[in-house]
C-alpha positions in Angstrom: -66.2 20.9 -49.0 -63.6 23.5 -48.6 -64.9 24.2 -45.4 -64.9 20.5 -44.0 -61.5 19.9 -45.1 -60.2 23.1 -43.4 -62.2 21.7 -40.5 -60.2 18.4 -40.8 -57.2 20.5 -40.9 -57.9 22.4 -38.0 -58.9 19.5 -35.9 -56.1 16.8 -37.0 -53.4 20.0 -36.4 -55.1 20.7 -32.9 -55.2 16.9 -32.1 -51.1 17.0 -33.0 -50.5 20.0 -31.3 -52.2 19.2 -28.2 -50.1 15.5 -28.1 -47.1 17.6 -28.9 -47.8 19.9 -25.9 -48.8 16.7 -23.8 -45.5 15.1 -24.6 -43.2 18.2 -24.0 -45.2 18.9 -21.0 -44.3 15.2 -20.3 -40.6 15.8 -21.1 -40.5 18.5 -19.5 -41.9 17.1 -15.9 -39.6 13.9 -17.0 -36.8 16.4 -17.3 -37.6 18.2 -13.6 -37.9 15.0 -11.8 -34.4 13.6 -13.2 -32.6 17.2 -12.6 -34.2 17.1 -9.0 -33.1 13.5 -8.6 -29.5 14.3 -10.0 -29.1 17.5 -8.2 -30.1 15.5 -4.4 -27.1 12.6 -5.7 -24.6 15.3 -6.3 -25.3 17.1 -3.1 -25.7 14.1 -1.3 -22.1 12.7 -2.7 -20.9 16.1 -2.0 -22.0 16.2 1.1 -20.6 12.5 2.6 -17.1 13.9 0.6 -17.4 17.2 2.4 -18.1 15.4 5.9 -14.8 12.7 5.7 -13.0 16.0 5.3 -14.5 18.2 8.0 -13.2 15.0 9.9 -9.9 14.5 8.7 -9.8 18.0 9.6 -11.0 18.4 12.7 -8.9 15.0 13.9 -5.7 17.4 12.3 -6.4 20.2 14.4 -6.6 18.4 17.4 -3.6 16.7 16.9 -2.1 19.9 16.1 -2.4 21.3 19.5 -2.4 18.3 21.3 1.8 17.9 19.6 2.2 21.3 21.2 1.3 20.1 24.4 3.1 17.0 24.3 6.4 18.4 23.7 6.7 21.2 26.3 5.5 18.1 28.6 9.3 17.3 27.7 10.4 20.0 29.5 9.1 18.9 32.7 11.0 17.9 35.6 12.0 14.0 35.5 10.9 11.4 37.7 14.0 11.1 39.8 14.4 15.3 40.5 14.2 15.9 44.4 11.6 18.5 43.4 9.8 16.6 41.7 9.5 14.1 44.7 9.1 16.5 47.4 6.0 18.1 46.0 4.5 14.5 45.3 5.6 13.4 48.8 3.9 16.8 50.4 0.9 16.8 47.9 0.7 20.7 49.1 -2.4 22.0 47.4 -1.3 24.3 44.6 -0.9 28.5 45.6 -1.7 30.9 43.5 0.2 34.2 45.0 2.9 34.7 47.7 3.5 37.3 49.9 5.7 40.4 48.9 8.4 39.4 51.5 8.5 35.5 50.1 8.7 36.7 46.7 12.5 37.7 46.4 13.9 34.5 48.0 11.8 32.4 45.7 13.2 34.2 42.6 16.6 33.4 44.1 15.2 29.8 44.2 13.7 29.6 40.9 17.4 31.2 39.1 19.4 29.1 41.1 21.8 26.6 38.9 19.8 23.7 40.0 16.1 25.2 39.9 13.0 23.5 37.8 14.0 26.4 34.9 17.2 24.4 34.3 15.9 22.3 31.8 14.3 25.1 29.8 17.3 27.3 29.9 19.7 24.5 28.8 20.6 23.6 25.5 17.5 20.8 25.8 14.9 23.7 26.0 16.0 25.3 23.1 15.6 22.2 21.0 12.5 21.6 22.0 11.8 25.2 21.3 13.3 24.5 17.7 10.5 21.4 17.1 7.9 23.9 17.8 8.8 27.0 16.9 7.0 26.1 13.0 3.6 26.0 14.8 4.4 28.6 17.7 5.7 32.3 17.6 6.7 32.4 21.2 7.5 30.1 24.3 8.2 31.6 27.6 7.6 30.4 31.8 5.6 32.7 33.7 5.6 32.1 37.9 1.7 32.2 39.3 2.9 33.2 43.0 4.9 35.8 41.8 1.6 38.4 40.2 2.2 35.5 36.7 5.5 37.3 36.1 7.8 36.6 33.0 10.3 34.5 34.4 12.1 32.9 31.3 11.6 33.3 27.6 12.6 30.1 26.0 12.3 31.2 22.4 10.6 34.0 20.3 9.8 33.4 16.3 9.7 36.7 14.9 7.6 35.6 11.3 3.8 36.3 12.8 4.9 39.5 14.5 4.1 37.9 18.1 3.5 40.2 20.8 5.6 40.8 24.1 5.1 38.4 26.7 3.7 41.0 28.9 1.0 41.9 26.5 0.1 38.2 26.1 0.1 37.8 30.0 -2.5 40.5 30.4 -4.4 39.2 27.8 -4.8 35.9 29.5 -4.6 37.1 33.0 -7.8 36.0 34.3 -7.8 32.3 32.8 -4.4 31.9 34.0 -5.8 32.5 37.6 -8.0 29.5 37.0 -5.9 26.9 35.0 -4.5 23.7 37.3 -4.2 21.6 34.0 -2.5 21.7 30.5 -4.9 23.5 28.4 -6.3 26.3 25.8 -6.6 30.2 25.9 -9.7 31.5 24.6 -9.0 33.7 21.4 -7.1 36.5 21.6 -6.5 39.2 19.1 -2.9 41.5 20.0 -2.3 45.2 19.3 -0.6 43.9 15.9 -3.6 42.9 14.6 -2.7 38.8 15.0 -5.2 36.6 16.6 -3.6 33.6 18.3 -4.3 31.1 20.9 -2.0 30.3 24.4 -1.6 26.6 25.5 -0.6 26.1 28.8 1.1 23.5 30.5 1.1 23.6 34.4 5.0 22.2 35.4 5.1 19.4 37.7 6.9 19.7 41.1 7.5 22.1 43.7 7.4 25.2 41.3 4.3 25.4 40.5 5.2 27.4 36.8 3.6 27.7 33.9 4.9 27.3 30.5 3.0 29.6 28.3 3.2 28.5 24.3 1.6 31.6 21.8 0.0 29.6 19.2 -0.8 32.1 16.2 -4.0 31.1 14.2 -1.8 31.8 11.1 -0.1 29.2 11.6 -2.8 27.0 12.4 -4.4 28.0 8.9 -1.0 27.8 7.3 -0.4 23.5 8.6 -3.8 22.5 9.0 -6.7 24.7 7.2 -4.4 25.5 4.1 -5.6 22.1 2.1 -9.0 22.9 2.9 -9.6 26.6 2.0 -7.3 26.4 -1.2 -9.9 25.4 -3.0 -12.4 28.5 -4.3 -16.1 26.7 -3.2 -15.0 25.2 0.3 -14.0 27.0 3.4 -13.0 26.3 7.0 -14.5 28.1 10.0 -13.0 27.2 13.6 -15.1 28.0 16.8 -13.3 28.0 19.7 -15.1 27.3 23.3 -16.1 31.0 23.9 -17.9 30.6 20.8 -15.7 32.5 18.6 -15.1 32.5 15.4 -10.8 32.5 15.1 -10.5 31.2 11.2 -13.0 31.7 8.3 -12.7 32.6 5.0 -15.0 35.0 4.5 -14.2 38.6 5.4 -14.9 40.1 8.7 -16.3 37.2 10.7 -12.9 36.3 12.4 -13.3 37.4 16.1 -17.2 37.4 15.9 -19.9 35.1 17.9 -22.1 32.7 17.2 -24.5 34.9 19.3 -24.6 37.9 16.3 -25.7 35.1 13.5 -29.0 37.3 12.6 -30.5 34.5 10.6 -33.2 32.8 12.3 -32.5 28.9 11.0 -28.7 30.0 11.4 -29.0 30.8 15.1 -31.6 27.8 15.7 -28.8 25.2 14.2 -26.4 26.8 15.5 -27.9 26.1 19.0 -28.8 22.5 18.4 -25.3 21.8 17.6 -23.7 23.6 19.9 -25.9 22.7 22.8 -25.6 19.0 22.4 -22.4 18.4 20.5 -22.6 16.0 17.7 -21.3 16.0 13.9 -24.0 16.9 11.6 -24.8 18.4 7.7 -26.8 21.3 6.8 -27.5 22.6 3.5 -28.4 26.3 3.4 -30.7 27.4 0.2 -30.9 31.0 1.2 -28.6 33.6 2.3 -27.4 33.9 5.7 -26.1 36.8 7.4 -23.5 37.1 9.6 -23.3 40.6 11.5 -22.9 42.5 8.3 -21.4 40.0 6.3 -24.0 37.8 3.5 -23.0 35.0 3.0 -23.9 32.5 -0.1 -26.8 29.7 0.0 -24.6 26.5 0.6 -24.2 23.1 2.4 -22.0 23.6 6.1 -20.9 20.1 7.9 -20.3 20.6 11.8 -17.6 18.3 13.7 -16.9 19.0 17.5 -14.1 18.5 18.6 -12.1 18.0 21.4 -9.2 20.7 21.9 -6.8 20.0 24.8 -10.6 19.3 26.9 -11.7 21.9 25.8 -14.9 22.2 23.3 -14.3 23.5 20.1 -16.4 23.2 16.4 -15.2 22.6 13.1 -17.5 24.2 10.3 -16.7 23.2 6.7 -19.0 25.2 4.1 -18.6 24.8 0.5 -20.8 26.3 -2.3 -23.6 24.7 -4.0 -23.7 27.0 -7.2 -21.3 24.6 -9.1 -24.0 22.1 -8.7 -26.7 23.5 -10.1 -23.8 24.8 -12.8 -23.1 21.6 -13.9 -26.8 19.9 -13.6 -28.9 22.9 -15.2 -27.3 22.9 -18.3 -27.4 18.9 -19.0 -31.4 19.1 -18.7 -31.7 22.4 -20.0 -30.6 21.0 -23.1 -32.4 17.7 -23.0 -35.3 20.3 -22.2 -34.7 21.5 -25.8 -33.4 18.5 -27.9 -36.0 15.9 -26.8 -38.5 16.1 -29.5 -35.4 16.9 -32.0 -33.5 14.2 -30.8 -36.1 11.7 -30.7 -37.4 12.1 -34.1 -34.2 11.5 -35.4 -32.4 8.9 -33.2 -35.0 6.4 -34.1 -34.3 7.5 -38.2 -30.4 7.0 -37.6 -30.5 4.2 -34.8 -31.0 1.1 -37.0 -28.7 2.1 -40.2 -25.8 2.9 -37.5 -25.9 0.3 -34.5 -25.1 -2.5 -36.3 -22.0 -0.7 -37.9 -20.9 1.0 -34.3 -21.0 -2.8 -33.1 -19.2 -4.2 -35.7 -16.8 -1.1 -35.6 -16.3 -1.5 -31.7 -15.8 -5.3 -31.8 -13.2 -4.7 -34.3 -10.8 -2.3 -32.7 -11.1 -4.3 -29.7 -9.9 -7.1 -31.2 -7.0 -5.1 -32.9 -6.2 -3.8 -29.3 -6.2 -6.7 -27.9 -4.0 -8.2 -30.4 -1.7 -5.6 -30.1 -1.4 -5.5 -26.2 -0.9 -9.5 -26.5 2.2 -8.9 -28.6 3.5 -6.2 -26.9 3.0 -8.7 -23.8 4.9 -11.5 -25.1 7.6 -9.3 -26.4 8.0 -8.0 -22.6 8.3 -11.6 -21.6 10.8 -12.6 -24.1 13.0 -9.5 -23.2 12.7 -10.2 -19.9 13.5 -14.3 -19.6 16.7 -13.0 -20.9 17.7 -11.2 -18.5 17.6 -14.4 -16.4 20.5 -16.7 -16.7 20.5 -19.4 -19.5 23.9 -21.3 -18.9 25.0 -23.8 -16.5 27.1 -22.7 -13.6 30.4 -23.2 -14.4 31.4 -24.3 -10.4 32.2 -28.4 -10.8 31.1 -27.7 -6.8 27.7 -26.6 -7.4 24.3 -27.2 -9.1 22.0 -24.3 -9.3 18.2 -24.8 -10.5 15.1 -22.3 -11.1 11.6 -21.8 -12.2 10.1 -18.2 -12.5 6.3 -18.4 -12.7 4.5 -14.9 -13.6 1.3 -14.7 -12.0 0.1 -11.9 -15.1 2.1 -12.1 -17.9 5.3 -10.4 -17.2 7.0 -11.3 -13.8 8.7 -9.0 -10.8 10.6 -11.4 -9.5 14.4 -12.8 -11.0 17.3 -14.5 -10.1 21.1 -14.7 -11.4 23.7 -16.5 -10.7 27.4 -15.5 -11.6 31.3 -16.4 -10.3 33.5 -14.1 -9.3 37.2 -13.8 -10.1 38.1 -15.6 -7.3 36.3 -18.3 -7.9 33.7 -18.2 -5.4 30.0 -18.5 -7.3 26.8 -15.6 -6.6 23.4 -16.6 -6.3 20.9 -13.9 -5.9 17.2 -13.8 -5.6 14.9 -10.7 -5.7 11.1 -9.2 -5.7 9.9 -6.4 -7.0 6.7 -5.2 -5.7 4.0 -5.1 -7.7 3.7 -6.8 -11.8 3.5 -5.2 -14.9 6.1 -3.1 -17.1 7.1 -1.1 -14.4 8.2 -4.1 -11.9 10.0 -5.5 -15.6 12.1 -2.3 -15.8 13.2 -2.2 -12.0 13.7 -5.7 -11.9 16.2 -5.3 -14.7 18.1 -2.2 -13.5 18.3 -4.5 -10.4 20.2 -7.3 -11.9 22.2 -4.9 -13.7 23.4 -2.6 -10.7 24.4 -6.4 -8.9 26.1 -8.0 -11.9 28.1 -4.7 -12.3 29.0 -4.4 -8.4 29.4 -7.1 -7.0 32.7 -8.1 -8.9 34.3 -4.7 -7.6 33.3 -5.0 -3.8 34.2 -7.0 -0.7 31.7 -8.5 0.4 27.4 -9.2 -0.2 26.6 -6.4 2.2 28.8 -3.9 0.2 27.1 -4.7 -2.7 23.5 -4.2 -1.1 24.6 -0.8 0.0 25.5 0.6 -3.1 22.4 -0.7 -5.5 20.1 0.6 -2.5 21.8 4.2 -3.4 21.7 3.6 -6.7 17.9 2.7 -6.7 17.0 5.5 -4.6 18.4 8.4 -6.9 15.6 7.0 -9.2 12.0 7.4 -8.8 9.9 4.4 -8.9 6.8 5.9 -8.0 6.9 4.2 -4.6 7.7 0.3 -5.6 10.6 -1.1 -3.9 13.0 -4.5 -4.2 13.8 -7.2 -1.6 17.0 -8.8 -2.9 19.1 -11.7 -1.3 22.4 -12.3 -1.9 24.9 -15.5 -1.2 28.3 -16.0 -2.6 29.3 -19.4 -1.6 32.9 -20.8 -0.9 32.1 -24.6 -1.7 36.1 -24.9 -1.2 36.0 -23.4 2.4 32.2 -24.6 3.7 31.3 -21.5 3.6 28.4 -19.4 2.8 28.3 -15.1 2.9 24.8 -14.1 3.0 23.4 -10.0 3.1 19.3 -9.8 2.6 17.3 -6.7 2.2 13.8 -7.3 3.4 13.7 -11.2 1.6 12.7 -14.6 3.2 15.5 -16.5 4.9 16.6 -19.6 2.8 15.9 -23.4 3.7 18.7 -25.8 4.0 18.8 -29.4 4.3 22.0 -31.3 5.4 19.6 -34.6 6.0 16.3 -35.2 5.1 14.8 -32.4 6.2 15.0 -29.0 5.5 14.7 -25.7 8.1 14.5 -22.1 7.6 18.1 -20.4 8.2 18.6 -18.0 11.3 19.2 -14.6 8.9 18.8 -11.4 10.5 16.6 -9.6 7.6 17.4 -5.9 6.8 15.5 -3.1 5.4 14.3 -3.3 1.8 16.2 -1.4 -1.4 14.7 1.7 -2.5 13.5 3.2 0.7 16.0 5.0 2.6 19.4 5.7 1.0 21.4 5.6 4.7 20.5 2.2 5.4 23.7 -0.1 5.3 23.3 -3.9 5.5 25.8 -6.1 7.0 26.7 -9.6 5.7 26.5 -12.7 7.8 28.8 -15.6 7.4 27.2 -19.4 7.6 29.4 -22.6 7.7 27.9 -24.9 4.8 28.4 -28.6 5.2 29.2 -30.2 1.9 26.4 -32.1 0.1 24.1 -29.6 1.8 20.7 -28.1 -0.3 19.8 -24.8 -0.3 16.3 -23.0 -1.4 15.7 -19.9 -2.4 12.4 -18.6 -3.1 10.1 -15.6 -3.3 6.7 -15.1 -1.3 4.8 -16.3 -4.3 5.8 -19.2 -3.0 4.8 -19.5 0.4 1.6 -16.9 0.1 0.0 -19.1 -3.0 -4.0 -20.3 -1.4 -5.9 -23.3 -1.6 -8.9 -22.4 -2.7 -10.3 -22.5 0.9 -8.3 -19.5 1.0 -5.1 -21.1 2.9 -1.9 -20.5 2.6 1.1 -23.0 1.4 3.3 -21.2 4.1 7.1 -21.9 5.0 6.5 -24.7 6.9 4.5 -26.1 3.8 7.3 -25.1 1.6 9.7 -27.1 4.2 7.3 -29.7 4.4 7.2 -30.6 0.3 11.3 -30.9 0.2 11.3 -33.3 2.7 13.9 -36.1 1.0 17.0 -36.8 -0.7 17.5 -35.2 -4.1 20.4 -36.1 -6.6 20.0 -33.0 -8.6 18.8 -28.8 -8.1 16.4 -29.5 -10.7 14.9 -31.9 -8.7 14.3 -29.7 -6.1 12.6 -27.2 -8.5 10.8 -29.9 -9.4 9.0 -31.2 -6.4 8.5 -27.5 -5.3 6.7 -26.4 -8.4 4.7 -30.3 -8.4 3.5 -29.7 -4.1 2.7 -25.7 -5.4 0.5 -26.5 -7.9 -1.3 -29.8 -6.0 -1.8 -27.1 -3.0 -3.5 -24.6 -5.3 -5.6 -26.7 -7.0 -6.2 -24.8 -9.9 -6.9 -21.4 -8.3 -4.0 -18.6 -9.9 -1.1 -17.8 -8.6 -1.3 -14.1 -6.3 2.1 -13.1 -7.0 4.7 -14.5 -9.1 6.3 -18.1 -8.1 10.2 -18.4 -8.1 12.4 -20.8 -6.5 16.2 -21.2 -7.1 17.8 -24.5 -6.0 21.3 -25.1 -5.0 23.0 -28.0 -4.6 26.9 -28.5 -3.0 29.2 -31.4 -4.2 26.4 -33.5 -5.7 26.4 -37.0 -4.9 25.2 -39.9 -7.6 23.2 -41.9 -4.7 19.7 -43.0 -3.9 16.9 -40.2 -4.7 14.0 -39.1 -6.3 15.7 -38.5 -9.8 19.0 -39.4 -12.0 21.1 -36.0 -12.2 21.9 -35.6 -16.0 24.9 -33.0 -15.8 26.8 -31.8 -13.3 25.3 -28.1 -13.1 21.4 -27.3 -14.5 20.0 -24.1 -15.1 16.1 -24.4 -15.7 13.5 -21.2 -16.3 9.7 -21.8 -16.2 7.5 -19.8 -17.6 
């Protein structure tokens, strides 16, 4: 009996441990197959990430040396020089040497006041040698019919050790003999241990000169390759058109070929992308060698590029070991906690779901309770800031309606007189919604209630809050603001905008958009000054101001209301501002149909010397002050 027991034993533990084994050898295939499957997402959103940025790059280094180019073409001869239209009227085919005997009266001709080197020995050449002296060490003229000597140094930075001239023209001698268009030295490395490249830029015109610009590769890593290799996984390598590698990261490869990669793959990929340019991704999962320089298994993107017509390559490697660093730990350890974690997740899942639910739906009901008042509180603070009280002007009627499209609202308006009797009506938009268009919408009203009292004039007024606003940091929002202090006494109207819509005005029936000449917005540049512009106002004439909530607000076909709508739902005769408001806010809402507001909807309405006649509704004061919310 014993024995049949311990049989039973034997056999029900060898049946669990072999369905044990079978489900950790399941786990553990599970567990291959997922780390596989996450390792090939990773690389493969690594690999799209590291290709935008080979692009980026590549697109930066072309432009780099294609700004170099472009501004010694500003040292060329203009159109209207008489050398310059000689040699295009002769078309002579270009030399490249003279004679000994020519040589010393064309040197006379070339230093005379009024020679082609005029322009780069003037006070012009050395600023153009100032907007490029950052990405070059050295800018001189060399004369090809003259054995390519030195026959003006324009400017010589002295922070990359460049090398003399001389030296650089004997580095380059050859490919000078052959240039006939603006374009790109192969590598050269100088007895200072610098490695740079020379653009050239054949001048126009009888002269036939070359500007020579030394371009050091320091720099080059310094503007352009600096972003890339900062990080400690990804590296740049730049191949010139010879081939040669002139920037890498690793140690030793700058100034070596393509031709010395020993690894097989390397030198087979490196021929399929090099024979047939096109942009391309490689991952690498073993070593490669370069001369005698290893480098790590990794992923390298290719990008051509084009270089001043010349063909150059853009390599951008990066390591993979900080994938499999952060991948081979997760399923290590769900390797190694499955069966753990499986026994007791189903023990613990019932007696705590139901109280993690109830627990969750909870706090986010407390949250949202919270962020509701805090919400409404913003509000509150911020309708106050917007004007409550009737204009005190027995001239003028002013009306509003301030909309938020979320809860809290970037736009506002105020209206104030000055001591002289003249009333100020402003309208602004702060970009954006939120708390942080609340706050700069408030220091905005503040900075104008507090200036405009103790300056001239509207445009006055605009100057100093744009100074004000730009000693702050907003993190990049800015403010259109308008601003019109009427003279009802006079007919007159002063008017200064930064960056906001031009008011309507009716005198009639209908009403038109005002001929304003708009001005940059506040908050942008602190040197901008805006000018104020003076309007004659008839009396009994209506004015609307109004923010683009108004005018951008859709149908939900997806049209806008526009101006011309805008225009278009004021057509009439109204007794009263708040009729104005009215009909605005009425056509806005029958034009949107229901769909929300995109931005926040404000109009102010002004009305001169209101009249008790025929119209769409009975004034009931003299002035009317109305917020919507």
């Amino acid at each position: 009996m014993e024995y049949e027991a311990r049989r039973f034993a034997r056999r029900v533990i060898l049946v669990h441990l072999a369905a044990l084994l079978v489900v950790m050898a399941v786990v553990a295939a599970a567990a291959r197959v997922l780390y596989f499957n996450a390792r090939n997402q990773a690389i493969t959103q690594a690999m799209q990430t590291q290709e935008l940025l080979a692009k980026q790059t590549a697109l930066g280094i072309q432009n780099y040396y294609d700004s170099v180019s472009g501004v010694l073409n500003l040292l060329q001869p203009q159109d209207g020089d008489p050398t310059t239209r000689r040699a295009a009227e002769q078309n002579d085919p270009p030399q490249r040497e003279l004679p000994p005997h020519q040589r010393a009266q064309r040197r006379q001709w070339l230093l005379a006041p009024d020679a082609p080197l005029g322009r780069a020995r003037s006070e012009y050449g050395q600023a153009i040698w100032s907007s490029i002296k950052d990405p070059a060490s050295m800018l001189f003229v060399v004369d090809p019919l003259d054995d390519l000597r030195v026959v003006e140094t324009i400017g010589i930075d002295g922070r990359d050790a460049p090398p003399p001239p001389d030296e650089v023209v004997a580095k380059v001698r050859p490919w000078l003999q052959n240039v006939h268009m603006r374009s790109v030295s192969p590598f050269l490395t100088f007895s200072s241990g610098s490695g740079a490249h020379v653009v050239c830029v054949p001048m126009r015109g009888r002269s036939q000169l070359l500007m020579l610009c030394v371009v050091p590769i320091s720099a080059l890593e310094r503007d352009v390759l600096e972003s890339v290799n900062r990080s400690t996984t990804t590296g740049a390598m730049v191949i010139d058109q010879t081939r040669t590698f002139v920037s890498a990261t690793t140690a030793g490869a700058v100034g070596r070929t393509v031709d010395q990669l020993t690894d097989p793959r390397t030198r087979r990929l490196a021929a399929q992308y090099m024979t047939k340019p096109r942009p391309g991704t490689e991952v690498f999962n073993q070593p490669e060698q370069l001369g005698d320089v290893t480098l790590r298994p990794g992923m390298s993107t290719i990008m051509p590029m084009q270089v001043l017509g010349e063909q150059w390559f853009l390599v951008v490697s990066s390591d993979l070991s900080w994938i499999d660093s952060v991948v081979r730990p997760i399923f290590g350890d769900l390797l190694l906690w499955a069966i753990f974690l499986g026994v007791c997740i189903f023990l613990i899942l019932l007696s705590t779901s139901a109280q993690l639910i109830r627990s969750r739906v909870r706090l986010e009901r407390m949250q949202r309770d919270v962020m509701a008042k805090e919400m409404a509180d913003a509000r509150e603070i911020q309708l106050k800031w917007l004007p409550k009280e009737d204009c005190k002007s027995q001239q003028i009627e002013v009306a509003a309606i301030n909309t938020p499209a979320t809860h809290i609202s970037g736009d506002f308006y105020n209206w104030f007189e000055l001591p002289d009797g003249r009333t100020v009506v402003t309208i602004g938009d702060v970009t954006g919604h939120g708390m942080a268009a609340a706050f700069l919408m408030a220091s905005t009203q503040l900075l104008v209630r507090s200036i405009m009292p103790r300056v001239p004039d509207a445009g006055t007024c605009l100057n100093e809050v744009n100074r004000q606003l730009c000693q702050q940091t907003f993190n990049g929002q800015f403010v259109t603001l308008l601003i019109l202090v009427l003279d009802p006494c006079n007919g007159t109207m002063d008017l200064a905008t930064a960056g906001h819509q031009a008011p309507l005005i009716g005198t009639g029936e209908a009403f038109e958009e005002m001929t304003v000449e708009s001005e940059l917005v506040l908050g942008v540049e602190r040197d901008t000054h805006y000018t104020t512009q003076r309007f004659d106002v008839p009396p009994g004439a209506h004015l609307v101001l109004y923010t683009d909530g108004a005018i951008d607000a859709q149908a939900p076909g997806g049209e806008r209301f526009s101006t011309d709508g805008l225009a278009a739902s004021l057509y009439g005769r109204y007794e009263s501002a708040t009729a104005m408001v009215e009909a605005v806010r009425s056509a806005v809402d029958d034009f949107r149909r229901g769909r929300d507001l995109s931005d926040d909807l404000t109009v102010v309405a002004i009305q001169l010397q209101p009249t008790t006649t025929s119209g769409r509704q009975p004034a009931t004061t003299a002035t009317a002050a109305v917020v919507t919310t």
